[in-house]
N, CA and C atoms as a LAMMPS dump frame, in Angstrom:
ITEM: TIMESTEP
0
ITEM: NUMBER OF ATOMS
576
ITEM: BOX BOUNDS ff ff ff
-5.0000000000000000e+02 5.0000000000000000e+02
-5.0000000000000000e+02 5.0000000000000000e+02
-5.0000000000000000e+02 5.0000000000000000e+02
ITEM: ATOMS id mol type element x y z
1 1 1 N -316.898 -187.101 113.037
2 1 2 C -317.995 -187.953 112.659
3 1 3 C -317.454 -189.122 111.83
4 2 1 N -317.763 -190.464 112.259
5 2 2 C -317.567 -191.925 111.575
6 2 3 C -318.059 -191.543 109.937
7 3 1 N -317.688 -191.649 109.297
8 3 2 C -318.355 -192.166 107.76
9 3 3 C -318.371 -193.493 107.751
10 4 1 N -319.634 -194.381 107.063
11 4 2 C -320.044 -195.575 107.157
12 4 3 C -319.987 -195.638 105.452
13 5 1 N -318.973 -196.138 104.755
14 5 2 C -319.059 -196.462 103.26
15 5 3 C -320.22 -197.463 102.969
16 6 1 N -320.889 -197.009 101.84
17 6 2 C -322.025 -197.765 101.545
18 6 3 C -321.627 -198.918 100.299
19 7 1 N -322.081 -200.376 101.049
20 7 2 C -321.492 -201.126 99.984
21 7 3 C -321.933 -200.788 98.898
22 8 1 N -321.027 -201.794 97.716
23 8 2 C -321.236 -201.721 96.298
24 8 3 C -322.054 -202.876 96.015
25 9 1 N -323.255 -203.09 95.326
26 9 2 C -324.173 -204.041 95.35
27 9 3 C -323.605 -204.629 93.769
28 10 1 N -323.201 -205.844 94.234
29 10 2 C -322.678 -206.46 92.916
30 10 3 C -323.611 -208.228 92.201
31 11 1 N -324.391 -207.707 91.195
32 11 2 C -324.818 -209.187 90.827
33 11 3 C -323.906 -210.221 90.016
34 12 1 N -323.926 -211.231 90.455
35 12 2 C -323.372 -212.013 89.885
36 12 3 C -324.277 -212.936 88.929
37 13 1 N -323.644 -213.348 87.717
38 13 2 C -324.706 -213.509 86.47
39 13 3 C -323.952 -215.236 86.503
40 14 1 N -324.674 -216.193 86.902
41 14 2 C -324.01 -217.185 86.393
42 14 3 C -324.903 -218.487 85.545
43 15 1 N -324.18 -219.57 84.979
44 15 2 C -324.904 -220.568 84.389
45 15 3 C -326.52 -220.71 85.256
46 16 1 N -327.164 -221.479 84.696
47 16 2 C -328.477 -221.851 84.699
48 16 3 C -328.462 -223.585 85.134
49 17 1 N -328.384 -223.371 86.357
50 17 2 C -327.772 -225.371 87.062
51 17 3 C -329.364 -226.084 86.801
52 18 1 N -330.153 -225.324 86.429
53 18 2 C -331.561 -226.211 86.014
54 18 3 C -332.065 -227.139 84.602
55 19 1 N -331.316 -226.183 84.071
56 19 2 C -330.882 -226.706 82.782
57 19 3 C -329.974 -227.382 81.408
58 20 1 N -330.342 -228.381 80.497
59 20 2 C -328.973 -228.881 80.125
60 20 3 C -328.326 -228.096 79.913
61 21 1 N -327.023 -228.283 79.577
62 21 2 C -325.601 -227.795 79.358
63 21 3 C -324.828 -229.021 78.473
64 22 1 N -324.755 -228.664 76.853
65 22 2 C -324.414 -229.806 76.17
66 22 3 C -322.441 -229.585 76.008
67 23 1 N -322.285 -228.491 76.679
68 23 2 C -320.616 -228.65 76.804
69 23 3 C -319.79 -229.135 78.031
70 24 1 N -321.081 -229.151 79.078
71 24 2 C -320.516 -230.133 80.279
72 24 3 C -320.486 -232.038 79.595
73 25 1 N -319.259 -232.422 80.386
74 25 2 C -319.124 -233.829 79.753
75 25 3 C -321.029 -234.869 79.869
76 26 1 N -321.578 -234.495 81.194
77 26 2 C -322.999 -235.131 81.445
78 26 3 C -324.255 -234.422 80.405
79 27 1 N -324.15 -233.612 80.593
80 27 2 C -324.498 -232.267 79.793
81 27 3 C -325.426 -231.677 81.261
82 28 1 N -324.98 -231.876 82.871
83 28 2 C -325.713 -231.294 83.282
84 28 3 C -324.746 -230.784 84.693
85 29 1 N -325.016 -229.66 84.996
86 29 2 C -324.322 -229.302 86.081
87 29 3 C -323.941 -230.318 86.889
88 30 1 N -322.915 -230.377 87.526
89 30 2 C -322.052 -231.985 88.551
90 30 3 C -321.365 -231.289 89.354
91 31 1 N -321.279 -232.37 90.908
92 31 2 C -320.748 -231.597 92.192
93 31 3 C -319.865 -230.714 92.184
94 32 1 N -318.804 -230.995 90.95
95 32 2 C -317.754 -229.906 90.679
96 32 3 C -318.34 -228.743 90.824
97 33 1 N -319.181 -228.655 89.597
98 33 2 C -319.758 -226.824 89.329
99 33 3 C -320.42 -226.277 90.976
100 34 1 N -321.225 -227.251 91.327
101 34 2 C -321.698 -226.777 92.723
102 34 3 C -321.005 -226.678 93.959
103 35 1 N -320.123 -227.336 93.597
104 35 2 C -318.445 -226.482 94.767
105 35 3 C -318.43 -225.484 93.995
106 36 1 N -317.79 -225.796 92.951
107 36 2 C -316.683 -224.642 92.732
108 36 3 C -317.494 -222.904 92.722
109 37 1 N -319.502 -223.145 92.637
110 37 2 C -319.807 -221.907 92.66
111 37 3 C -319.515 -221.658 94.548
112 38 1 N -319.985 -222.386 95.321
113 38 2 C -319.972 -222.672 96.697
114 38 3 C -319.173 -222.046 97.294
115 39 1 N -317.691 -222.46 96.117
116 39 2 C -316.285 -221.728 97.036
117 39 3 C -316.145 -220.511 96.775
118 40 1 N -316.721 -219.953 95.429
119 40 2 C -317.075 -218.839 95.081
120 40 3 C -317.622 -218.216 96.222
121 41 1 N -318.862 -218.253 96.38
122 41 2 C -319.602 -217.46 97.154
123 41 3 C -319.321 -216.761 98.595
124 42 1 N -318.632 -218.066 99.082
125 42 2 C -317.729 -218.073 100.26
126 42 3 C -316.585 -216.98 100.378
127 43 1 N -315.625 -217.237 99.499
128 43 2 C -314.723 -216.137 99.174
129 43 3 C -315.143 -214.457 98.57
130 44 1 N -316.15 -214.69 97.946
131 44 2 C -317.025 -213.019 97.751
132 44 3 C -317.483 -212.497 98.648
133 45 1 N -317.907 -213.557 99.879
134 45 2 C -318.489 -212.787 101.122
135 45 3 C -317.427 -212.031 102.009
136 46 1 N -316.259 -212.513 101.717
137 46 2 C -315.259 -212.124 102.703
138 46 3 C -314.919 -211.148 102.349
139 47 1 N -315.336 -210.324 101.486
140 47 2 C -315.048 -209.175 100.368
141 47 3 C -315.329 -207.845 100.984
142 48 1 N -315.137 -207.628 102.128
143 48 2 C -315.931 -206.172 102.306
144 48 3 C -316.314 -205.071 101.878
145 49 1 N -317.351 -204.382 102.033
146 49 2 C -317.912 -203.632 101.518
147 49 3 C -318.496 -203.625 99.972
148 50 1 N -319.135 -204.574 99.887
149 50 2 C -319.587 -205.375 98.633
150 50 3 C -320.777 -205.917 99.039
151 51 1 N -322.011 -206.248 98.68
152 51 2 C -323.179 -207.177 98.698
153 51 3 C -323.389 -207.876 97.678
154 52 1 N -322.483 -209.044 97.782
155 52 2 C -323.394 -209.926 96.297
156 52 3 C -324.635 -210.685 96.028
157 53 1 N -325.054 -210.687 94.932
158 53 2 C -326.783 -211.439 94.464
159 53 3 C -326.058 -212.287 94.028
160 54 1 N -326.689 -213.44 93.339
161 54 2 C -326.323 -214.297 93.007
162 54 3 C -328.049 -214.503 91.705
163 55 1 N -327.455 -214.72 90.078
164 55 2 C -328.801 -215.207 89.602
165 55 3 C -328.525 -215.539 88.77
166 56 1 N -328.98 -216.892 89.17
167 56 2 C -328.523 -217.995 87.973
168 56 3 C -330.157 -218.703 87.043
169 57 1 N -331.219 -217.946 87.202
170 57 2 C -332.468 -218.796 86.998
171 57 3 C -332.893 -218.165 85.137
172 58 1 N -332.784 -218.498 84.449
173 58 2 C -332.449 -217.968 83.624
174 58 3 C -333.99 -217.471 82.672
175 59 1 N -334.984 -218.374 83.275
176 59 2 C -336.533 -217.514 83.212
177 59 3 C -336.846 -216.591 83.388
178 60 1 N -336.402 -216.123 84.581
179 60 2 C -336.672 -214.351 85.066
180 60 3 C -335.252 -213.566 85.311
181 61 1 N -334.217 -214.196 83.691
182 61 2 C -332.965 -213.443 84.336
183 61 3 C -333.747 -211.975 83.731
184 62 1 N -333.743 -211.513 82.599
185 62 2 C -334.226 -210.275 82.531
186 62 3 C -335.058 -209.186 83.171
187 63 1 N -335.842 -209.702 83.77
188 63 2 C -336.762 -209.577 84.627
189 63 3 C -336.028 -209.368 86.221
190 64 1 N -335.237 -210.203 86.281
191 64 2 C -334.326 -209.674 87.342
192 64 3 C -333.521 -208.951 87.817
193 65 1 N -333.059 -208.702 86.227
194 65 2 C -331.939 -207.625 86.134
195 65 3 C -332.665 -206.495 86.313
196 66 1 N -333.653 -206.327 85.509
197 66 2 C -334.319 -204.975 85.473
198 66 3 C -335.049 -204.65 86.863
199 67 1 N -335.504 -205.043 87.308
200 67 2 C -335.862 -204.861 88.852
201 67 3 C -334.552 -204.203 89.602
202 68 1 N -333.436 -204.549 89.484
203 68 2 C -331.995 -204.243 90.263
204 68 3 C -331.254 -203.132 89.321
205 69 1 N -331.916 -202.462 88.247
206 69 2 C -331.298 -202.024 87.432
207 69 3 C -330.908 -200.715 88.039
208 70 1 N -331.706 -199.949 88.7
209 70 2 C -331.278 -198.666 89.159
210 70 3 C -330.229 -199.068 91.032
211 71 1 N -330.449 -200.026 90.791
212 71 2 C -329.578 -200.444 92.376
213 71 3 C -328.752 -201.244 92.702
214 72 1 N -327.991 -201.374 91.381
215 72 2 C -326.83 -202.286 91.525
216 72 3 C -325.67 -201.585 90.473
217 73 1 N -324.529 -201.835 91.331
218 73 2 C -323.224 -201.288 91.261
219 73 3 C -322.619 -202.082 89.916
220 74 1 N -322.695 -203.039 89.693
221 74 2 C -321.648 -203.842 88.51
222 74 3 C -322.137 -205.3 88.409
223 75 1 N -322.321 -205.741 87.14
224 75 2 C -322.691 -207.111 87.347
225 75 3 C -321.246 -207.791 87.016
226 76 1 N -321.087 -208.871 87.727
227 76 2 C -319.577 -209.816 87.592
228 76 3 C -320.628 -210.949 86.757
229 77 1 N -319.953 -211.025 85.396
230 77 2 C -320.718 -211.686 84.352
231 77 3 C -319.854 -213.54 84.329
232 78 1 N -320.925 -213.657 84.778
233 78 2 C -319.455 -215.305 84.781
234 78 3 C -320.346 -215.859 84.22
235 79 1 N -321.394 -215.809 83.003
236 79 2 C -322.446 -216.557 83.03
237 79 3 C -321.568 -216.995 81.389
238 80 1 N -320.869 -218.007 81.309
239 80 2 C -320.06 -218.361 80.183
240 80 3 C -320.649 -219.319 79.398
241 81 1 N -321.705 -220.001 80.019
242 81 2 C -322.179 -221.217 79.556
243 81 3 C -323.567 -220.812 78.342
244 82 1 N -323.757 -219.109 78.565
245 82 2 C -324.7 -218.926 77.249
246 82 3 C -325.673 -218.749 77.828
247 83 1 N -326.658 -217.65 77.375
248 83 2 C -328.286 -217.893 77.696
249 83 3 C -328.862 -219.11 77.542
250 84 1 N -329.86 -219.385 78.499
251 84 2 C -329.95 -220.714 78.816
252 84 3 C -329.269 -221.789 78.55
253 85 1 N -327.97 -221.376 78.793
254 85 2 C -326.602 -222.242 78.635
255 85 3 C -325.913 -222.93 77.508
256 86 1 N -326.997 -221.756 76.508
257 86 2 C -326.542 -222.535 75.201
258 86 3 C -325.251 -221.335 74.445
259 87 1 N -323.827 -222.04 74.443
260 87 2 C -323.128 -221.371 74.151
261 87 3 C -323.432 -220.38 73.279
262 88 1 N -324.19 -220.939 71.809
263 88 2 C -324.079 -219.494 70.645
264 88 3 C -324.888 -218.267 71.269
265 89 1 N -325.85 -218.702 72.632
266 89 2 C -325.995 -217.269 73.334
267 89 3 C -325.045 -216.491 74.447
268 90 1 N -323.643 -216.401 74.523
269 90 2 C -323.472 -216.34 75.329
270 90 3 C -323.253 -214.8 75.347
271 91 1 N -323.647 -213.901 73.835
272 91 2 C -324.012 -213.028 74.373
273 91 3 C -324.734 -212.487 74.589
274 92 1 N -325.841 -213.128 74.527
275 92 2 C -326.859 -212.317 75.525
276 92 3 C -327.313 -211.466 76.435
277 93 1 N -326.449 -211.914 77.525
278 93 2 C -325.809 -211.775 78.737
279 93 3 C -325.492 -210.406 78.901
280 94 1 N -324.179 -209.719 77.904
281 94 2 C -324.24 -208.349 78.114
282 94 3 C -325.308 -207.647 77.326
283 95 1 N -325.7 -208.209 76.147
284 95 2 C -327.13 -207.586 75.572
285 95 3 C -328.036 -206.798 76.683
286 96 1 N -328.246 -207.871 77.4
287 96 2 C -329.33 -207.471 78.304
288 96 3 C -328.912 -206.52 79.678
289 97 1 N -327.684 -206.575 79.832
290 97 2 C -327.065 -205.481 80.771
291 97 3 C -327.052 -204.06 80.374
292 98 1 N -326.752 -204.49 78.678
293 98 2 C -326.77 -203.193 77.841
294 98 3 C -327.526 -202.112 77.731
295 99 1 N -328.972 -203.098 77.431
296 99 2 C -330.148 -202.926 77.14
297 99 3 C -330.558 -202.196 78.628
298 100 1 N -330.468 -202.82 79.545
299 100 2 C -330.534 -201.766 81.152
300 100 3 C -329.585 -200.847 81.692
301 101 1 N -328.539 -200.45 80.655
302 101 2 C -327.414 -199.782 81.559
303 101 3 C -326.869 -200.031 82.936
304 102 1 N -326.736 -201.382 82.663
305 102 2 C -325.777 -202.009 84.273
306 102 3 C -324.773 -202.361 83.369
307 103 1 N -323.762 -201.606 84.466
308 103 2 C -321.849 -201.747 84.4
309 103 3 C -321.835 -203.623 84.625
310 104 1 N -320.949 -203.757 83.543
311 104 2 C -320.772 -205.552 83.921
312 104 3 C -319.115 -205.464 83.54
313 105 1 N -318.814 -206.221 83.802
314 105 2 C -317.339 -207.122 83.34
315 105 3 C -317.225 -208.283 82.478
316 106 1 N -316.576 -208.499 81.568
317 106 2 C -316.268 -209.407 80.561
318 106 3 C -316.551 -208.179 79.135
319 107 1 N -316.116 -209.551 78.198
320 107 2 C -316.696 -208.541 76.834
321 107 3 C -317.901 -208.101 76.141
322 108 1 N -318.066 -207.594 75.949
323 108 2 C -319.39 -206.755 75.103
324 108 3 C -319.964 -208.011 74.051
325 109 1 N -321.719 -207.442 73.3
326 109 2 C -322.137 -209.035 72.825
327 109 3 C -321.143 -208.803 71.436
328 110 1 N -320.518 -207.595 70.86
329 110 2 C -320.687 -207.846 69.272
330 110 3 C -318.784 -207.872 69.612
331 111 1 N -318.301 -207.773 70.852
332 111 2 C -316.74 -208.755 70.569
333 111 3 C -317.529 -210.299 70.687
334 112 1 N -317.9 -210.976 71.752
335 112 2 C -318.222 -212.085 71.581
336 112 3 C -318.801 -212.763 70.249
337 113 1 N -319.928 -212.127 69.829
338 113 2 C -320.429 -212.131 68.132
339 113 3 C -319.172 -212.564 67.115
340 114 1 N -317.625 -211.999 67.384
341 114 2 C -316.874 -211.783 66.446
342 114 3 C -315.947 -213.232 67.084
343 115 1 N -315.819 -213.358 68.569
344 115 2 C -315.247 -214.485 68.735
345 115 3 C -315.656 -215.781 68.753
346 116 1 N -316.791 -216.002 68.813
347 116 2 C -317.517 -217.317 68.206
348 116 3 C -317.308 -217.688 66.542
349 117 1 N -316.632 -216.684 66.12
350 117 2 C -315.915 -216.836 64.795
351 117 3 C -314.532 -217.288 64.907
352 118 1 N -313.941 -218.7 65.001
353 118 2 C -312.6 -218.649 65.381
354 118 3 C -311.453 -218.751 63.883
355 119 1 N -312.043 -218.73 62.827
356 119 2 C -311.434 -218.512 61.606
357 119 3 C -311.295 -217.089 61.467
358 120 1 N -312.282 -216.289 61.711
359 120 2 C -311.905 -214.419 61.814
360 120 3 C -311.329 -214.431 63.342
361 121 1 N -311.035 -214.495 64.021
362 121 2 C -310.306 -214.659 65.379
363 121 3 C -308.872 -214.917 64.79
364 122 1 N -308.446 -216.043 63.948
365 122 2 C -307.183 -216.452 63.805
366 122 3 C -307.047 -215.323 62.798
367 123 1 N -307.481 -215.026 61.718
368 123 2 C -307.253 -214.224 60.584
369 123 3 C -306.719 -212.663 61.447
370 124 1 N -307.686 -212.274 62.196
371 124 2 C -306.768 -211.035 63.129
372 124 3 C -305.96 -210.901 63.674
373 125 1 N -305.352 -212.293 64.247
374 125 2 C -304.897 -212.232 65.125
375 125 3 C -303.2 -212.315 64.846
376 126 1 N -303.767 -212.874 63.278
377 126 2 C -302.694 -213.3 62.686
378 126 3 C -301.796 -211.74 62
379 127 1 N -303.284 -211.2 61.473
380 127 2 C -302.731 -209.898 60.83
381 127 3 C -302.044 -209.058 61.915
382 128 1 N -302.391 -209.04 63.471
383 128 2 C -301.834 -207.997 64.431
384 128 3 C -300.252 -208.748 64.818
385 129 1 N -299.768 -209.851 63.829
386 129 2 C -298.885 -210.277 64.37
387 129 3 C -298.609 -211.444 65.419
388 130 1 N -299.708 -211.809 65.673
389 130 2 C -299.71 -212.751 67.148
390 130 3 C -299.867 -214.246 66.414
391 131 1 N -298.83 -214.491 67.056
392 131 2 C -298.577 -216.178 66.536
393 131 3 C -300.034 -217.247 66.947
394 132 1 N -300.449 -217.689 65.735
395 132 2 C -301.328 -218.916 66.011
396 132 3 C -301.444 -219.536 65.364
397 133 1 N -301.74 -221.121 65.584
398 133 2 C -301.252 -222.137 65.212
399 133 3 C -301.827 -222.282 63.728
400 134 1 N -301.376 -223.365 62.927
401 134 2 C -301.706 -223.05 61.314
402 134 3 C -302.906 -223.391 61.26
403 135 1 N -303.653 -223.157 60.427
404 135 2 C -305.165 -224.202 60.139
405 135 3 C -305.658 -223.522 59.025
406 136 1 N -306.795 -224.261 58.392
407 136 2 C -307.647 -224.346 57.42
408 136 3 C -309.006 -224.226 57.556
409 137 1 N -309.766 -223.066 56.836
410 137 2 C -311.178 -223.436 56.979
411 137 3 C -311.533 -224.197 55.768
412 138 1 N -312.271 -225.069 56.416
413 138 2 C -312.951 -225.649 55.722
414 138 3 C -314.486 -226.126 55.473
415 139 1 N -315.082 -225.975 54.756
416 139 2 C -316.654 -226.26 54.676
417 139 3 C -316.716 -227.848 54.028
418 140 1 N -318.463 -227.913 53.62
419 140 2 C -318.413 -229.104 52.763
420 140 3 C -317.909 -228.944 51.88
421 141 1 N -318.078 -227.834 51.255
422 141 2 C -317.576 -227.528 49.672
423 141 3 C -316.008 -227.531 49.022
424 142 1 N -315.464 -227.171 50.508
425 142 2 C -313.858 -227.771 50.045
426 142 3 C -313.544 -228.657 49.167
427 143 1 N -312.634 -228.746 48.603
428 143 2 C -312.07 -229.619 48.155
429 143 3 C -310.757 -230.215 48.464
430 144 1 N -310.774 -231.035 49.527
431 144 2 C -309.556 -231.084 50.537
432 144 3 C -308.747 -231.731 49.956
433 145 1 N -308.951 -232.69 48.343
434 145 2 C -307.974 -233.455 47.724
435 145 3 C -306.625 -232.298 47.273
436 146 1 N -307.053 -231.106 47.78
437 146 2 C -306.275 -230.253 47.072
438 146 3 C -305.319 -229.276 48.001
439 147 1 N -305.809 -229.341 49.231
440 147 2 C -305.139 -229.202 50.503
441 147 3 C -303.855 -229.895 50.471
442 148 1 N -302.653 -229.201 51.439
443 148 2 C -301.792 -229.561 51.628
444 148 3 C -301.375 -229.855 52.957
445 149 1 N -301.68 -231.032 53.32
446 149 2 C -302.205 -231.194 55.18
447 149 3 C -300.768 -232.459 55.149
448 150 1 N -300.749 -232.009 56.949
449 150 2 C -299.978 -232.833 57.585
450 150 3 C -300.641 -233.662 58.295
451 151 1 N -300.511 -235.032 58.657
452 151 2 C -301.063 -235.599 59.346
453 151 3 C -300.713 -235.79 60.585
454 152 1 N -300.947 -236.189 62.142
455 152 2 C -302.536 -236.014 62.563
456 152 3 C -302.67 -234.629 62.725
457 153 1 N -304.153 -233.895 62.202
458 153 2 C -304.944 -232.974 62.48
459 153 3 C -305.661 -232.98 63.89
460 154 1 N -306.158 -231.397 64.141
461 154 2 C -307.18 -231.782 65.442
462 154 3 C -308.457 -230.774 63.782
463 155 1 N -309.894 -231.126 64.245
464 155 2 C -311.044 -231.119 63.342
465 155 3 C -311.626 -230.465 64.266
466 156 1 N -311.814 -228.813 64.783
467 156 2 C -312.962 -228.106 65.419
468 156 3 C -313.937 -227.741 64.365
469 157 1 N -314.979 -227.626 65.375
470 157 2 C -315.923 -226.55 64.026
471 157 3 C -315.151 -225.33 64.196
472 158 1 N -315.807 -224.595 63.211
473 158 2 C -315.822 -223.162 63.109
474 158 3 C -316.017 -222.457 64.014
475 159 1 N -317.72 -222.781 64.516
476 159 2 C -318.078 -222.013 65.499
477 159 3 C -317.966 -222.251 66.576
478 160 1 N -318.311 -221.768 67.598
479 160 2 C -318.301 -222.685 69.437
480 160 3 C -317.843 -221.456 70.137
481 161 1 N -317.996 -222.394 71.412
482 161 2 C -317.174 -221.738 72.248
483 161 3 C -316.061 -222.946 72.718
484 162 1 N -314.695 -222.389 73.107
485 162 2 C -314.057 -222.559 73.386
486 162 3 C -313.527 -223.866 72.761
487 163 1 N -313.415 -225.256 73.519
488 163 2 C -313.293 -226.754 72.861
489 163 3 C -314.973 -227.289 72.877
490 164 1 N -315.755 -226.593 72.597
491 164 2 C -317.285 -227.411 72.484
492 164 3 C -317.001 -228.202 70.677
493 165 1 N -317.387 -229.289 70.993
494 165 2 C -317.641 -229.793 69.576
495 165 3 C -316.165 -230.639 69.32
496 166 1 N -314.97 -230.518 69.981
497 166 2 C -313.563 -231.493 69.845
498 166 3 C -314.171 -232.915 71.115
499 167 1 N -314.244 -233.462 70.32
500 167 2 C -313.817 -235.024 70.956
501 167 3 C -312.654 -235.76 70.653
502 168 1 N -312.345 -236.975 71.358
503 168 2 C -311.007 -237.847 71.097
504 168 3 C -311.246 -238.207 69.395
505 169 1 N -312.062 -238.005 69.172
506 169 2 C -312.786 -238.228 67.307
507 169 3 C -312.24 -237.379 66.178
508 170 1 N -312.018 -236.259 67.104
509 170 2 C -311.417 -234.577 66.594
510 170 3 C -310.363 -235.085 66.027
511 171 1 N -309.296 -236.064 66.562
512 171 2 C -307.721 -235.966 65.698
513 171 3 C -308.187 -236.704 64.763
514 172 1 N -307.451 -236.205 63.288
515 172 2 C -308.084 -236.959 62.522
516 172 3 C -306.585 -237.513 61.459
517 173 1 N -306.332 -238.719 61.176
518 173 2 C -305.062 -239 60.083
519 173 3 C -305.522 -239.574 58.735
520 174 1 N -306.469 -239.247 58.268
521 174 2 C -306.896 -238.846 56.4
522 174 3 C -307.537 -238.279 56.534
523 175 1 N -307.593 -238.108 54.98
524 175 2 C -308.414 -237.143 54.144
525 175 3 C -309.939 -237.572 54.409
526 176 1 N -310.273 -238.612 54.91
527 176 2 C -311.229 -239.554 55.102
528 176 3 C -312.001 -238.996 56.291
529 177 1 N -310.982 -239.203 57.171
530 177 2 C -311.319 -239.126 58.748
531 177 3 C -312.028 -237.454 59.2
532 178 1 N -311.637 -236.921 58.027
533 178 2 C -312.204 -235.216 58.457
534 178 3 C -313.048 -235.512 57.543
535 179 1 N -313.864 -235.89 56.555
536 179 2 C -315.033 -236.142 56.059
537 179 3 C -315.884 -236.595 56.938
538 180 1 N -315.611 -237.682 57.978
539 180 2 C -316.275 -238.263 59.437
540 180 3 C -316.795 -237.289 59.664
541 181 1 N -315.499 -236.865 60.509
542 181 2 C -316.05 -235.899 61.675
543 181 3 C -316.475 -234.49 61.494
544 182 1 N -316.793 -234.435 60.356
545 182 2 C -317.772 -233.154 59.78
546 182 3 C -318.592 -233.27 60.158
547 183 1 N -319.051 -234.596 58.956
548 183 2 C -320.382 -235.114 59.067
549 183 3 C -320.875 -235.195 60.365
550 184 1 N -320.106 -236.012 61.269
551 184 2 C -320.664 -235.603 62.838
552 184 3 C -321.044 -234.408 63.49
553 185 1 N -319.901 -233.84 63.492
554 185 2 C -320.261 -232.625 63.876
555 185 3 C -321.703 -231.516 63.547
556 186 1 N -322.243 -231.693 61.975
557 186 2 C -322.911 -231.078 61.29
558 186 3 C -324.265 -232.163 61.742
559 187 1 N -324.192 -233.394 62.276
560 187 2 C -325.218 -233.698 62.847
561 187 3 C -325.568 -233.725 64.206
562 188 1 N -324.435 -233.357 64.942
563 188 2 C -324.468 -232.802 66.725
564 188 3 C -325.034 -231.73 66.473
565 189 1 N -324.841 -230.768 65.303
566 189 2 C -325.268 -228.891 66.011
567 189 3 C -326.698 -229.032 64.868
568 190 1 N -326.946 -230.048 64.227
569 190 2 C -328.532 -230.038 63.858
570 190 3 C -329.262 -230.2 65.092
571 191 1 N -329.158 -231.059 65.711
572 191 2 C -329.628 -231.527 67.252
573 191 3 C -329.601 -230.599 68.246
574 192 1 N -328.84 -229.423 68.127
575 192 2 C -328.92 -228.393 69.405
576 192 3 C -330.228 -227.746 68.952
């Protein structure tokens, strides 16, 4: 007797192309992203024994998930851009997988929670030994006349994901120039 393996029903969790996105350079999905999901999709189909969803609508993502919750194999979490694409949610995402007991891939919300911290990110990373590059936190309250800085700096925030928040503005050569681009910065993430 043939055995017929029953695919693995896999959702795929991705950005929200309906909505802004203030870490894309436009702040809105561009032909790139819509290839590059395109070529995606293309290459997952060729995948045998697999059925992928695809849900990117981010109104009824919960609502979607939970409907598929008892009938889907693993969610492939590529949804990087954040609940409703706003990075400081980006964990959400497994929250809500959590919250339904669907198997996903990537990290859990309270590693992400800890890596949107990239001053406790360097501080661990530093203590486990792993080389990373020097830096300073700094708030308003610093007192940077008292810092011992080399010049040119790059000026991230704290928080983010990944390079959100570095512009060509980011390098900074005084004590001056990172007073700027604080101030900027601290008036870009009033605005989110």
């Amino acid at each position: 007797m043939l055995r017929v393996k029953k695919p693995l029903n896999v959702i795929v969790v991705l950005g929200d192309p309906r909505k802004e996105d203030q870490v894309k350079p436009a702040c809105v999905f561009d032909d790139d992203d819509f290839e590059t999901v395109n070529r995606m999709k293309k290459a997952l189909a060729e995948i045998p024994y697999m059925k992928f969803t695809f849900l990117d609508r981010h109104e009824t993502l919960f609502e979607d998930l939970k409907k598929r919750a008892g009938k889907s194999d693993l969610v492939l979490n590529l949804c990087d851009e954040g609940f409703y694409n706003d990075p400081t949610k980006e964990l959400h995402v497994p929250a809500m997988l959590e919250q339904l007991n669907i198997p996903y891939t990537g990290a859990g919300p309270q590693c992400l929670a800890y890596c949107y911290d990239k001053s406790l990110v360097r501080g661990v990373a530093r203590e486990m030994h792993i080389p990373v590059a020097k830096g300073v936190f700094v708030t308003g309250d610093s007192d940077i006349s008292r810092l011992n800085l080399s010049f040119p700096l790059l000026v991230k925030p704290n928080s983010g994901d990944s390079s959100f928040g570095i512009t060509q503005k980011s390098i900074v050569h005084s004590r001056e120039d990172i007073f700027d681009i604080m101030k900027l910065t601290r008036e870009k993430n009033r605005g989110r």
